[in-house]
Structure formats: structure tokens, C-alpha cells
C-alpha positions as CSV (number, residue, x, y, z in Angstrom):
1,X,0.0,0.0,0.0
2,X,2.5,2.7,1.4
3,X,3.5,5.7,-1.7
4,X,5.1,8.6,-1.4
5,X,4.1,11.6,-3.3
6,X,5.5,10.3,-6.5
7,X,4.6,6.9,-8.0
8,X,7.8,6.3,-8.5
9,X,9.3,6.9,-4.9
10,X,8.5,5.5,-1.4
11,X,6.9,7.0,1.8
12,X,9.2,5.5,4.8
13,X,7.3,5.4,8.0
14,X,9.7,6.7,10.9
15,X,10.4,4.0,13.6
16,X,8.6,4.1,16.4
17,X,8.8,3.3,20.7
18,X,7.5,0.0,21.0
19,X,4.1,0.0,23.2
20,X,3.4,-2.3,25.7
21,X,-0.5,-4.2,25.4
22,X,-2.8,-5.4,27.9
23,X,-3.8,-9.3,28.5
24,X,-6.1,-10.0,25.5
25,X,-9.4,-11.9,25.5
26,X,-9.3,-16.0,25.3
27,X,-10.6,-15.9,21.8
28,X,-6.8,-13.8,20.8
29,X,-4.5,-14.8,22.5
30,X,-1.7,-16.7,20.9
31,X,0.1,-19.7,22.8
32,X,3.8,-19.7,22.4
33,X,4.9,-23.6,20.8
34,X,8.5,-25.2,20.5
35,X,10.6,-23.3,18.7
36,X,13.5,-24.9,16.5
37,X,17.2,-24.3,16.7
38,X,18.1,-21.1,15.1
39,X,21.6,-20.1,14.3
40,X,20.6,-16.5,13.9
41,X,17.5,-14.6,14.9
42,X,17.0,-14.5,11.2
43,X,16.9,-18.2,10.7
44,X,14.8,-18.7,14.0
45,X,10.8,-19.2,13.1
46,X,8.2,-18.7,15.4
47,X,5.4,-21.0,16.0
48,X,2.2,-20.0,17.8
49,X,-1.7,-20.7,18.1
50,X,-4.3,-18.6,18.4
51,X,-8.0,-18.8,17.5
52,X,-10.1,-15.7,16.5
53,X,-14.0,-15.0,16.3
54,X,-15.4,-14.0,13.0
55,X,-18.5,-13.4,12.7
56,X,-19.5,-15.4,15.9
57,X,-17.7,-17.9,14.9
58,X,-14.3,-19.2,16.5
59,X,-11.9,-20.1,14.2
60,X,-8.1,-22.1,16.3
61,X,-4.8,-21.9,14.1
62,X,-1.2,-22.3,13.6
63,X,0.6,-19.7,12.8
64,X,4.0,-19.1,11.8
65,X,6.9,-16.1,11.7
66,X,9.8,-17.3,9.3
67,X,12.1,-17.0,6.6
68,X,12.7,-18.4,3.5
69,X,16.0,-17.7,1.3
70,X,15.6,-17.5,-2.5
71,X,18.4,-16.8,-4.7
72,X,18.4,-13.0,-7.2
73,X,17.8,-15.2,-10.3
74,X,16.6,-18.6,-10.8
75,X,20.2,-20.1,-11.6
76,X,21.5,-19.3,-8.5
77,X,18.6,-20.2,-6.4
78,X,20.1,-23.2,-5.2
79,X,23.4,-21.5,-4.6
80,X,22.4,-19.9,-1.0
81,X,24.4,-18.5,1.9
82,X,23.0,-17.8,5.5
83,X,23.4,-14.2,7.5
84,X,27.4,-15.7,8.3
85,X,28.2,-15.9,4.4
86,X,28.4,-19.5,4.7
87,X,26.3,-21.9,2.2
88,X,22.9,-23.0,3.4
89,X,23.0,-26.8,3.2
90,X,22.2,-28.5,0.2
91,X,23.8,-25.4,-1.7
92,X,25.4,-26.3,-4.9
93,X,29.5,-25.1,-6.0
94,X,29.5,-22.4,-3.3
95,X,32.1,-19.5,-4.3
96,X,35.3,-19.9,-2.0
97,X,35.3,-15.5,-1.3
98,X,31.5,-15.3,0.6
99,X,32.0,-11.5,-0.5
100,X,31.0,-12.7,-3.9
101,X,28.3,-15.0,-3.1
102,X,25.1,-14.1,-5.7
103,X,22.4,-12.1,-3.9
104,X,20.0,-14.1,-2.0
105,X,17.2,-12.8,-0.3
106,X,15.7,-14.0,3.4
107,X,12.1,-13.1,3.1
108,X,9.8,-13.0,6.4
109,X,6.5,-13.8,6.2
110,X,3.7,-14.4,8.5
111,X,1.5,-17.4,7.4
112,X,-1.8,-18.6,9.7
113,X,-3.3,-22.1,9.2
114,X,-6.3,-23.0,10.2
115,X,-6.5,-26.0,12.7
116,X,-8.0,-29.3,10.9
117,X,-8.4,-27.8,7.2
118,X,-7.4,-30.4,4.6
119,X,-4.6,-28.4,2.5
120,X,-5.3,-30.2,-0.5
121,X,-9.2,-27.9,-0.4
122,X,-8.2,-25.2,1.4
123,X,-7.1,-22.0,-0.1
124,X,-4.3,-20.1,0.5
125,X,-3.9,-16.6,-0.1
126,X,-0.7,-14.5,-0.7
127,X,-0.8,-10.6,0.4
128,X,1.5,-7.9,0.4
129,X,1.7,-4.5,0.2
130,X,3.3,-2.3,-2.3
131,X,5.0,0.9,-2.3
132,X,7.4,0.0,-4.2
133,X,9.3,-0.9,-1.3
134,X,6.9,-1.5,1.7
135,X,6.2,-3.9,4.1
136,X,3.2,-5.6,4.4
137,X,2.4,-4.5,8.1
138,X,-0.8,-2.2,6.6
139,X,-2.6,-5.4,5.3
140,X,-1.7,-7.6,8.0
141,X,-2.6,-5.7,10.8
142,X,-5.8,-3.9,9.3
143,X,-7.3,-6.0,6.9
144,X,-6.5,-9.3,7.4
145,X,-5.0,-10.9,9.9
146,X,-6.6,-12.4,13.4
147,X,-6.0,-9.1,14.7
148,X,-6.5,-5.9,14.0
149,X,-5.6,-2.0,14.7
150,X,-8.4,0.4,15.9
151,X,-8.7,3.2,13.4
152,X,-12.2,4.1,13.3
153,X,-11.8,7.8,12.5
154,X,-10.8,10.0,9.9
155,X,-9.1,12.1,12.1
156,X,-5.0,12.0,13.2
157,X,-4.8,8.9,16.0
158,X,-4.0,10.2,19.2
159,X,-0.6,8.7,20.3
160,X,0.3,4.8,22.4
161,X,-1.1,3.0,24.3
162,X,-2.9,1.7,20.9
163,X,-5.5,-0.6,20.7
164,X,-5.2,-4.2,19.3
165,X,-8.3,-6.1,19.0
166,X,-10.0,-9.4,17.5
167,X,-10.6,-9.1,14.1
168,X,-14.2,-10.4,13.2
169,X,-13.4,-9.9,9.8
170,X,-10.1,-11.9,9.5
171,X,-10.1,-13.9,6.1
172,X,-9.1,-16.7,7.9
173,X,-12.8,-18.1,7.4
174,X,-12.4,-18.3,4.2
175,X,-8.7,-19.2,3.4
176,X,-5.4,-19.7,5.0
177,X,-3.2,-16.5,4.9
178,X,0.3,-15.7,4.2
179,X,1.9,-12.6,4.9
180,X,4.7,-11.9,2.7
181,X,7.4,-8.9,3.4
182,X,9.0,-7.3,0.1
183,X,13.1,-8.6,0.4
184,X,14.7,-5.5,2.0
185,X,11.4,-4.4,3.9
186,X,9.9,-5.5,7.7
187,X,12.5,-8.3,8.3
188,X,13.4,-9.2,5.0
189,X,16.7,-8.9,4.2
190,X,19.0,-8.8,1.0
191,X,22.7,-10.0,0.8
192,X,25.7,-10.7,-1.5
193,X,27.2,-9.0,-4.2
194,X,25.2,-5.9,-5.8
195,X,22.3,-7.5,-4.1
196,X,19.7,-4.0,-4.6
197,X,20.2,-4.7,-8.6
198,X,18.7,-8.1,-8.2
199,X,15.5,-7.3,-6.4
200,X,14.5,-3.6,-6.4
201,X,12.7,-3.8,-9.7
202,X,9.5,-4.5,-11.4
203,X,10.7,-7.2,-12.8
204,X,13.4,-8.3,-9.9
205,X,10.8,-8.3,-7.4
206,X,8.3,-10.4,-9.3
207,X,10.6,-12.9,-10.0
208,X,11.8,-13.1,-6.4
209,X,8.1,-13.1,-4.8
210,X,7.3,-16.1,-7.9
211,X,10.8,-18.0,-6.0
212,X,9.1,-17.5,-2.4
213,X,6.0,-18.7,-3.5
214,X,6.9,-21.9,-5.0
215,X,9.5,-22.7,-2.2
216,X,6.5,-21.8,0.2
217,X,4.0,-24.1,-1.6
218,X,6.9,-26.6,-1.2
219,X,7.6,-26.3,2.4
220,X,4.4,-26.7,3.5
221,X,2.7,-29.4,0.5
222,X,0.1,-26.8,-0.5
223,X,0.8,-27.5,-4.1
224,X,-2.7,-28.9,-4.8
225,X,-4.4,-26.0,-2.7
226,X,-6.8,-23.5,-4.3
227,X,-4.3,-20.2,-4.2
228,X,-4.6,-16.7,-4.3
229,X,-3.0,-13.3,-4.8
230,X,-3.7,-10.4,-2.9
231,X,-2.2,-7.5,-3.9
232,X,-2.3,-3.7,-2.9
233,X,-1.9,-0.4,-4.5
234,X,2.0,-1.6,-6.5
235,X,1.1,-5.0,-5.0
236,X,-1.3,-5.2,-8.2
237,X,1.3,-4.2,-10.1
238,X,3.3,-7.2,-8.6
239,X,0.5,-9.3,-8.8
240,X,0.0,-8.4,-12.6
241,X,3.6,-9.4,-13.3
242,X,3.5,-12.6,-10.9
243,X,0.5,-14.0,-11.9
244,X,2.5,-14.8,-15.7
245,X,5.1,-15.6,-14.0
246,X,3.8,-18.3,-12.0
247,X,1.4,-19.8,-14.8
248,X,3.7,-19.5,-17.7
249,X,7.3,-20.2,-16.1
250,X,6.0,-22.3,-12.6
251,X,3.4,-24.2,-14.4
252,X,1.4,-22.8,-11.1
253,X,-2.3,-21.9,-11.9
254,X,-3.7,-18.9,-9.9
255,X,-7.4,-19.4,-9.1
256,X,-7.5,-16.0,-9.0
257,X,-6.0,-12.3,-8.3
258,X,-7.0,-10.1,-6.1
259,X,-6.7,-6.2,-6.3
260,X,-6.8,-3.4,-4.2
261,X,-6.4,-0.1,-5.4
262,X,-5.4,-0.8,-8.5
263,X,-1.9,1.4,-10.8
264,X,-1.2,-1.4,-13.6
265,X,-0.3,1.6,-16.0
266,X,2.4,4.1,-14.2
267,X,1.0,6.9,-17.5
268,X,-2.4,6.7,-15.5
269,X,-1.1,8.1,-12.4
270,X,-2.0,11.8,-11.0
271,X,0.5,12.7,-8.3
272,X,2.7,14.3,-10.9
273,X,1.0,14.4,-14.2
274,X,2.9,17.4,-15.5
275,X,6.0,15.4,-16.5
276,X,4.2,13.4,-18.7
277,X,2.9,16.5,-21.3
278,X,1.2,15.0,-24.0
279,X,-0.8,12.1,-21.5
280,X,-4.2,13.4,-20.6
281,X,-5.9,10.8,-19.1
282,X,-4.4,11.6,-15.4
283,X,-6.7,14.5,-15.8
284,X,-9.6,12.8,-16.6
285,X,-9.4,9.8,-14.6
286,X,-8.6,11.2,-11.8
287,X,-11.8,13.7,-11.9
288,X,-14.4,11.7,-10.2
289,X,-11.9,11.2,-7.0
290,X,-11.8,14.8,-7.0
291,X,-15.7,15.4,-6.7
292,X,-15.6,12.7,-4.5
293,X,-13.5,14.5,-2.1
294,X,-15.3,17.5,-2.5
295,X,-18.8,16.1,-1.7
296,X,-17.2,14.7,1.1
297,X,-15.8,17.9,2.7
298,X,-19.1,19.2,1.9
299,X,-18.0,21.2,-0.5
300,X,-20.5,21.0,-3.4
301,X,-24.3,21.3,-1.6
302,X,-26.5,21.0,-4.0
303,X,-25.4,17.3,-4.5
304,X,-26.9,15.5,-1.5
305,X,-25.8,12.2,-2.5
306,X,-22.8,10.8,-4.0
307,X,-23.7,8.3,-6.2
308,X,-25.9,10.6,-9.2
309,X,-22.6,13.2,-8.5
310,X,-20.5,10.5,-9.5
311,X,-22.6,9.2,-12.3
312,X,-22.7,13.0,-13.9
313,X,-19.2,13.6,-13.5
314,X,-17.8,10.5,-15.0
315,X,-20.1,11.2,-18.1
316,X,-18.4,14.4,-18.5
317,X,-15.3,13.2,-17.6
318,X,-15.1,10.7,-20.5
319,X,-17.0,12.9,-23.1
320,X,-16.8,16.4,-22.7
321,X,-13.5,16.8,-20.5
322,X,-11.4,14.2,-21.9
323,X,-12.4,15.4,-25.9
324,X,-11.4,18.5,-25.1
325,X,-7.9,18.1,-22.9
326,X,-7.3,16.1,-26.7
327,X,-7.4,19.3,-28.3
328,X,-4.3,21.0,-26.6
329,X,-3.8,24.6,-27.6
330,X,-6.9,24.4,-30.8
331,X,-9.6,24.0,-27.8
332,X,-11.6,27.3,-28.1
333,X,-11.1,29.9,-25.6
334,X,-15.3,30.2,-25.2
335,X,-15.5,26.2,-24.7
336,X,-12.7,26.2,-22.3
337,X,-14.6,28.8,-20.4
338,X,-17.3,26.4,-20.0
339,X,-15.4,24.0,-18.9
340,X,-13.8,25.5,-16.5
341,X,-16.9,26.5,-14.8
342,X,-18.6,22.8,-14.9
343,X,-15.3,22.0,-13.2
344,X,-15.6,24.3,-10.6
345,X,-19.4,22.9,-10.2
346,X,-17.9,19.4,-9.4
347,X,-15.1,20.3,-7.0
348,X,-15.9,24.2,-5.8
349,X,-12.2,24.7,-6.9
350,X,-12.7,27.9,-9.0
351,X,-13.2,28.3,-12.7
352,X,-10.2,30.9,-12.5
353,X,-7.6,28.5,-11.1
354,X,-8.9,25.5,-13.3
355,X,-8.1,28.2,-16.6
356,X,-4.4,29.1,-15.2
357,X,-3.9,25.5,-14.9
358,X,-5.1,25.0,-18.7
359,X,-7.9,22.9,-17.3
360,X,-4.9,20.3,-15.4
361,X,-4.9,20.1,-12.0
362,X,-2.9,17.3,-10.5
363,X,-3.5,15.3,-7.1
364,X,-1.1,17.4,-5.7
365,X,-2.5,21.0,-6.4
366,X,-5.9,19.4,-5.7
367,X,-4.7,18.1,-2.4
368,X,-3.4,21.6,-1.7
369,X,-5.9,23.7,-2.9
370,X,-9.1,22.4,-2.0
371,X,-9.4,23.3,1.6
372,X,-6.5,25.9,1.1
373,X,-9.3,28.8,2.7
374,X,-8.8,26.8,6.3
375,X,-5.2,25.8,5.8
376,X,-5.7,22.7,5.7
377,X,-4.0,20.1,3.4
378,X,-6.8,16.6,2.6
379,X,-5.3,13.5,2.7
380,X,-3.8,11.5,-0.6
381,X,-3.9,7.6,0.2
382,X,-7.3,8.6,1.5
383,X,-9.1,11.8,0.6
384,X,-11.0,12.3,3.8
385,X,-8.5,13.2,6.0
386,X,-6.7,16.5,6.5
387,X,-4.4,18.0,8.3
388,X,-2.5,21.5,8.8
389,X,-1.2,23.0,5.6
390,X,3.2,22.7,6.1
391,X,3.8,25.7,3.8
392,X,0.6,28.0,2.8
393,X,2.2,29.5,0.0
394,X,3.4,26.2,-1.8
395,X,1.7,25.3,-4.9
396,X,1.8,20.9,-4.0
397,X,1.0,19.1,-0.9
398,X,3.9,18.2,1.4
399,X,3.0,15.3,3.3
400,X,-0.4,12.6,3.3
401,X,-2.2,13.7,6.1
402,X,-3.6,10.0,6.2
403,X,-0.3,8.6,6.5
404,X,0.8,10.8,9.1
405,X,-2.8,9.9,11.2
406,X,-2.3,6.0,11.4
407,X,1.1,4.8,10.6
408,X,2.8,5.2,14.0
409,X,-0.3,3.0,15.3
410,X,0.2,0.2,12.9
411,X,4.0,0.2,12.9
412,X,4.2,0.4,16.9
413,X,1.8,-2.5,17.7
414,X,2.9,-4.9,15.1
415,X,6.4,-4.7,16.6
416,X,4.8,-5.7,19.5
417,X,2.7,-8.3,18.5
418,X,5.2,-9.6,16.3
419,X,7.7,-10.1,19.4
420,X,4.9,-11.0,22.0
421,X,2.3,-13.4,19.9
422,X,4.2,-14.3,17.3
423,X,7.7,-15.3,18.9
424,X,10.1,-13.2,16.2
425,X,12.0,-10.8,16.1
426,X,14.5,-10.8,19.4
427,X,17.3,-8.4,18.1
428,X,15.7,-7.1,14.7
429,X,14.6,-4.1,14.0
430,X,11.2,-3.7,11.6
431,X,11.5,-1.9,8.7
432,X,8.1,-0.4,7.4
433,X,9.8,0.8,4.1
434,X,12.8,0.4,2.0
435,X,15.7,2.6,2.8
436,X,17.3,2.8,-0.6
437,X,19.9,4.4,0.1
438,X,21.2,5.9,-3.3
439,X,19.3,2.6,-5.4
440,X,16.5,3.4,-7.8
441,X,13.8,1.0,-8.0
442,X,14.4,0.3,-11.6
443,X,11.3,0.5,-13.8
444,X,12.2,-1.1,-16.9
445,X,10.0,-4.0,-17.4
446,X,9.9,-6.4,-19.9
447,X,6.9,-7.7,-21.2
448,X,6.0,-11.2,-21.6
449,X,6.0,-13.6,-25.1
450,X,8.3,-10.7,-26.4
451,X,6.7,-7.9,-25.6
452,X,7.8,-4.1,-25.5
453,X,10.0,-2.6,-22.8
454,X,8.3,-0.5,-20.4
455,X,10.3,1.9,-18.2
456,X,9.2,5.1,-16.1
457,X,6.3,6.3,-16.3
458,X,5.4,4.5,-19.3
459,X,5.9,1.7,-17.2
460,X,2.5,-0.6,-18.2
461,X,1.9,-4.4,-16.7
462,X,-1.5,-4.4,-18.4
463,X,0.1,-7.2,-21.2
464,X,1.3,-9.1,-17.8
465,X,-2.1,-10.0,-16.8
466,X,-3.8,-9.7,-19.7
467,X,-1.3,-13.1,-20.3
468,X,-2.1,-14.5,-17.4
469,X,-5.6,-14.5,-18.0
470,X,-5.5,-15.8,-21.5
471,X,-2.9,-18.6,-20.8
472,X,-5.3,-19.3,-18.1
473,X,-8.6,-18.6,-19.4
474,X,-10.1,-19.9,-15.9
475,X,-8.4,-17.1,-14.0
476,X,-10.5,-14.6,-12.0
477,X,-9.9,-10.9,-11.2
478,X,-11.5,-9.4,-8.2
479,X,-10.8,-5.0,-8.3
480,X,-11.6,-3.3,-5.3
481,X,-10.9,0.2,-5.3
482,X,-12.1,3.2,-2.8
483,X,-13.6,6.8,-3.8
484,X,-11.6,9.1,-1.8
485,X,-8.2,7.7,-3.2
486,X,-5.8,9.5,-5.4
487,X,-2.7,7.2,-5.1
488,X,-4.9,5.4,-7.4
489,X,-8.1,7.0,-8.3
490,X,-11.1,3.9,-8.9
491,X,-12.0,5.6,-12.4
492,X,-8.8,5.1,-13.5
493,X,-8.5,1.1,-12.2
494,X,-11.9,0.6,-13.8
495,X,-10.1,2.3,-17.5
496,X,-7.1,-0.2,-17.0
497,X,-9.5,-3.6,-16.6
498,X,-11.7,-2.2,-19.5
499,X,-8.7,-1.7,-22.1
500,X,-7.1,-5.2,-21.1
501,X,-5.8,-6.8,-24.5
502,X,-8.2,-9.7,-23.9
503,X,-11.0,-11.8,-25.5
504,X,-14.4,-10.2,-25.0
505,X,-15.3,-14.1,-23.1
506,X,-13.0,-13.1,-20.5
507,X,-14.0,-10.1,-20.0
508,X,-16.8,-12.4,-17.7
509,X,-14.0,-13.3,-15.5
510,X,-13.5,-9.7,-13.9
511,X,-15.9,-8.3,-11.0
512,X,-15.4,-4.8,-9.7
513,X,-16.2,-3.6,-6.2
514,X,-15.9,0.2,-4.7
515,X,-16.2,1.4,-1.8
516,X,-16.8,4.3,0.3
517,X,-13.4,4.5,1.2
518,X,-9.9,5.4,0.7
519,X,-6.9,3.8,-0.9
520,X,-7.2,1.4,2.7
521,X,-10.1,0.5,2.1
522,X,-9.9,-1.6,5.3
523,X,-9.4,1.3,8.0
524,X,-13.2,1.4,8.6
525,X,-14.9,-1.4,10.2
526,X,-17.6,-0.9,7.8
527,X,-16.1,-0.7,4.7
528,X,-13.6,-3.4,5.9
529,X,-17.1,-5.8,6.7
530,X,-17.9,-5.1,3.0
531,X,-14.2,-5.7,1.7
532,X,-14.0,-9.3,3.6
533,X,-17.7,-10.3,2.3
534,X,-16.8,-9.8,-1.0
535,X,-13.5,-11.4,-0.9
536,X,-14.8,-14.3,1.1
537,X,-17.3,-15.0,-1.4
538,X,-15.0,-14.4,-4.5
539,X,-12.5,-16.9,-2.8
540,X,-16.2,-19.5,-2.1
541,X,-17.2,-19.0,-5.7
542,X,-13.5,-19.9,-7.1
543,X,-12.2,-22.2,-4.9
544,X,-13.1,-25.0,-6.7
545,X,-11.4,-23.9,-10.0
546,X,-14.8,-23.9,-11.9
547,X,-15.3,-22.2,-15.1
């Protein structure tokens, strides 16, 4: 999930004082188990048990905090080293210098099993986050997991003691869950010789989550389970590029792919349209989140409800405003004029500042300008929230008000609960993001069956799953998107599934869900209630690997 203010860069959540939590209720608490020898606090995995009470009903599992070394490429993969530089057994013509050992990865992950579940019916579901370059603590601890963070507001959290609760709408009814950290993220590490070039890419990372997953599925003989992706916000993107992976190169069919606040074409983005002149879609796409936002902050009265706002500005938005921003410089000054003012009808921002901005107004401006009157600065990830303006007289947002409200809550009770319940940890320290340190993530991508490269913000995994889905015509796409998110507005997700290069019959096997919500769509308990419901019953309905 976690983005900075450019697509291309990451938002690092500042560590945190660890918090201490109260005695939990029978139903979650976890019961420490026998650990296995570790030679390193890396190597060490922590077994646990726990039940938790969805929906009234009480659901005991395992769980497990581990590691799992994968190699930077496939050929090395069974060349590994531990934390000491020495070769993991069974590795294969080890290098005599350990200073140029290949890059491996040690990847953590979280993975819950319910208690008497045949593995060969069960599903299993894979989720991570995004970023590029974030942990996977947002989905784990909000959406997911047995447990979850208490953010019912749209407001900035007051600071520890945080509260940690059951989660009634753990997916853990419906399928077993792993929790996968991205290698150099959470407690995931990378090592060995130029070790950032062989996993902080598109392309890198997808490869290394595809060697995870199949040494996963290995470890714990869930080969013949129903599985699942769950990706969020450049976790689609992942997923997108993974999915192929697995089916075409793994010989591993998906059942299906699930996506949450979908950016599968970088040229779609709105944080900083401007570099891209030439692209208007941004613009357009990104409109409906706008008058979203604006309803919301009850800016636009004479719209009472959302829904026939929405409805009228996504006509325009595709029509009138997107024929228009096509005719650049030959647009007439008289229709401009009008559509500046409908404009300022669907997001009060006036019809004079939508003219000097030649009728473009990025995510950024928009964040800035729309409750600019009060000094106040709305969110990004999530449009409802807002917070004090850092600089009035600055033309772009600063800072997400909506990261800056909940991240110290998440980050501070999972390293808790990760030491605590889950029995991992002793002597790490979490990392929420990626610090790069000088390393791009490198965007060039190369597209599967000999595709086009894709870098920057051209970057497009559109071809990845459209792939996927054709060299798997069973495969099923679930989008869920929020309307107050402009990391990745929903009109734009909805444009990307609708231009997919793929057979009009498949078209079937995509379902599309929004919600009243931001880009975590799961930091409401209502919303959340309506994200598990529709996941659990995507994950019922495909299970079986029916057409």
C-alpha cells in the first residue's frame, strides 16, 4: 500500500517506541509452541496458536513467523548463503570468497493455518503490500489478519497505548493467509554482491516473490491448494507481473488475483502528471476522485448524495473533458470557459484556477488547494482526511495527512505483536519501508511472449495479466478500489480492466467492487465488513477452480 508523493518513490514510516498491550481476551490470544534451533535470529521461526472470532464464529490456528532464502535469479537459487556468508545446506558449488556470493534474499513472512483444514481444499492466499518498497504490516494488521488496529476515524490517532483487537473480519474463514514482506522491507533482508540490482525492480521483485511462492507451496505441500494473490496499490502491479510468472514459467495456476487499489499503467497516475505532457488521461481519470473529495468535505451542496454526482461527473469526464484536454492549444477559448466552470461545479475549486492550470490540476494541487481557505492540506492515500497545511504558500502538498494519522499506530503494535504473539523478532529491528539508500527501484519491465520494454512512467503491466488471463482462461480478477483515493483514483483502475488486451469471453471473468473509502479500504470497520464479504465470497465462488 505505502506511496510517497510520487509513484515512483517511497513514503518510509519513521520507527517508532515499541508499546506495551494489555492481556487479551481468550478468543486472541496466541500460545507460544517449541521453537526450532536457530543459528541466527533471522533463521529462527516462530510457532504459535491462536484462535479468532469471526462473525460469531471461532476459528483455532497455527501460525508461523519465518524466513525463506531465495536466490536474485533462478540459476542461483540453489546456490544460497545464511546471514554468516556461509552456504545453506544442500547449496550447490559455493564461491570460495562469501564477499562474492550471488544475492539471496531472506524473506519474512507471517503465514496462519487453520487448525484441521485439509490443504489439498483449502485455499491459501498470498498478500503484500506495495510501495514500491513497503512492508506488508498495513494489510496484515488492518485487513486481514486475526488481529486488528483500531482506526475508526478520519481524524489523526492520538498517540500509544494503541489498541489491538480481534478481528471479526479476518479472512481466515475463508482461506489460509500468508503474509509476505517485500526482500529489504519488515524483516526481510538482502545480501551478497550488488544484491539491490537483483531485487529492487518491477521485474526483480516479481521474480523473487514467484521463487518465495513456489518454495512456500513446497515447504508446506500446498501445491494442490486453491491459491490466491492479494495485492495492494503496486502490489497489483506485482500481482500483474507474478500472476504470468507463475502460470507461464512455474506451471502454477492462480485461481484467481485479487486487487486493491489498483496502478497497472504508471501513464495513468495523478500525483505528478505534469512530467508526462502530452498524456491526458491523469486528468480525466482522476476527476471523479476529485468530486468525491469534495462532496465529502461538503464542499458541493447542492449534490446530496454521492452516487448521481458521481454518475454525472464520469459522463463528463469521458466525453466532454477528456475530448477537449485532446485538443491541446486548438480548444476554443469560449469552450474552455465552460469547462472551467462545470469544473468548478464538481469540486468548488474555482473556474479561475482551473483556466491558469489550462484545465490540469494534479493530485497534488488538488490536495493543496481544496481546503487551502482553512489551511488545511486533505489527505492523498485517503481523501477524507486533513491535516494543517506545512507551507501555505506552496503550490503541492507536502505530506499525506492520512499517513501521518495511522502509521505510528500500525508500525508500533505490530512490533509488538510480532515479538509478543508471534515469537520473532529478538534483536531485529522492523523496517516499514525500504531505505534505498542511493538505489532506484528500476522500472524497466519487460513484457512477456516478447513484448515491449516499459520503463518510467510509461511503465504498463496491463500485457502481464492480460497473459495471465488468456494462458489461463479460468483465472479470475476481483478490483476493489475506494472513492476518496488519489494514489490510485477507482475511475482510472476501472479504464485499465476495460482496455485489457483480452477476448471479449474473459472479460466475464472480472468483478469490480468500490467502496466508500480510501486507498485502505480496510481502515473502517464498515467498509472493511464489505471488503471481507466480497472477498470471502470471491474466494467460495472460485475455490473449486470452476469455469
Amino acid at each position: 500500500m505505502r506511496k510517497s508523493l510520487s509513484l515512483l518513490s517511497l513514503s518510509l514510516v519513521s520507527a517508532v517506541a515499541l508499546s506495551a498491550l494489555p492481556a487479551r481476551a481468550a478468543d486472541t490470544t496466541a500460545k507460544a509452541a517449541p521453537a526450532p534451533a536457530a543459528t541466527s535470529p533471522l533463521d529462527h521461526a516462530g510457532h504459535s496458536t491462536g484462535t479468532v472470532t469471526i462473525n460469531g464464529q471461532k476459528i483455532a490456528y497455527d501460525a508461523v513467523a519465518g524466513t525463506i532464502t531465495v536466490g536474485g535469479t533462478n540459476q542461483i537459487n540453489n546456490n544460497l548463503y545464511g546471514d554468516n556468508g556461509k552456504p545453506l545446506p544442500g547449496s550447490e558449488n559455493p564461491p570460495k570468497n562469501a564477499k562474492d556470493a550471488p544475492p539471496t534474499a531472506k524473506i519474512f513472512y507471517v503465514a496462519y493455518f487453520k487448525q484441521g483444514a485439509n490443504p489439498e481444499t483449502r485455499p491459501i492466499t498470498f498478500l503484500y503490500n506495495g510501495g514500491p518498497g513497503s512492508s506488508t504490516v498495513w494489510l496484515h494488521m488492518g485487513a486481514f489478519g486475526p488481529r486488528r488496529v483500531v482506526t475508526n476515524t478520519d481524524q489523526h490517532l492520538p498517540a500509544a497505548p494503541y489498541e489491538l483487537i480481534n478481528n471479526n473480519n479476518s479472512l481466515l474463514d475463508a482461506s489460509d493467509l500468508v503474509f509476505i514482506d517485500a526482500p529489504g522491507t519488515g524483516f526481510s533482508r538482502i545480501y551478497g554482491k550488488d544484491a539491490p540490482k537483483d531485487f529492487w525492480g518491477v521485474d526483480q521483485d516479481a521474480n523473487a516473490f514467484a521463487r518465495f511462492i513456489v518454495r512456500f507451496v513446497s515447504k508446506y505441500h500446498r501445491w494442490n491448494s486453491p491459491k490466491y494473490l492479494f495485492g495492494e496499490s503496486y502490489g497489483t502491479t506485482r500481482s500483474a507481473v507474478l500472476a504470468q510468472i507463475l502460470q507461464n514459467d512455474d506451471n502454477m495456476d492462480l485461481n484467481g488475483v485479487i486487487l486493491l487499489s489498483e496502478v497497472l499503467n504508471f501513464g495513468d497516475g495523478v500525483d505528478q502528471p505534469q512530467l508526462d505532457p502530452g498524456n491526458d488521461r491523469p486528468y480525466w481519470l482522476a476527476l471523479p476522485t476529485y468530486a468525491a473529495t469534495a462532496w465529502y468535505h461538503k464542499k458541493l451542496p447542492s449534490y446530496p448524495h454521492l452516487q448521481p454526482l458521481l454518475q454525472q461527473v464520469e459522463a463528463f469526464a469521458q466525453g466532454t473533458y477528456q475530448h477537449d484536454l485532446s485538443l491541446g492549444s486548438e480548444l476554443p477559448a469560449a469552450q474552455e470557459q465552460a469547462d472551467a466552470e462545470k469544473l468548478q461545479q464538481f469540486t468548488s475549486i474555482p473556474a479561475s484556477y482551473w483556466l491558469r492550470a489550462d484545465l490540469r490540476v494534479g493530485g497534488l494541487q488538488f490536495e493543496k488547494r481544496l481546503l487551502q481557505s482553512s489551511d488545511e492540506t486533505t489527505g492523498r492515500l485517503d481523501t477524507r482526511f486533513s491535516g494543517p497545511t506545512i507551507d501555505p504558500m506552496s503550490e503541492y502538498a507536502e505530506y499525506d495527512p492520512q499517513s501521518a494519522a495511522i502509521s505510528s499506530a500500525y508500525v508500533s503494535l505490530f512490533n509488538s505483536y510480532v515479538r509478543k504473539d508471534l515469537h520473532f523478532g529478538a534483536g531485529l529491528t522492523y523496517l516499514p519501508g525500504i531505505n534505498f539508500n542511493g538505489h532506484n527501484w528500476d522500472m524497466n519491465h519487460e513484457q512477456p511472449m516478447g513484448g515491449s520494454k516499459y520503463t518510467g512512467l510509461s511503465m504498463n503491466v496491463m500485457p502481464d495479466l492480460a497473459v495471465a488471463m488468456k494462458t489461463n482462461p479460468n483465472l479470475k480478477v476481483m478490483l476493489n478500489g475506494g472513492y476518496y483515493d488519489l494514489a490510485t483514483p477507482f475511475f482510472a483502475a476501472m479504464y485499465e480492466e476495460h482496455h485489457l488486451n483480452i477476448p471479449e469471453k474473459l472479460e466475464k471473468n472480472i468483478s469490480y467492487h468500490f467502496y466508500k473509502s480510501g486507498h485502505m479500504v480496510y481502515v473502517n470497520p464498515v467498509t472493511l465488513k464489505q471488503l471481507h464479504d466480497n472477498v470471502a465470497a470471491f474466494i467460495k465462488s472460485t475455490e473449486a477452480g470452476q469455469m
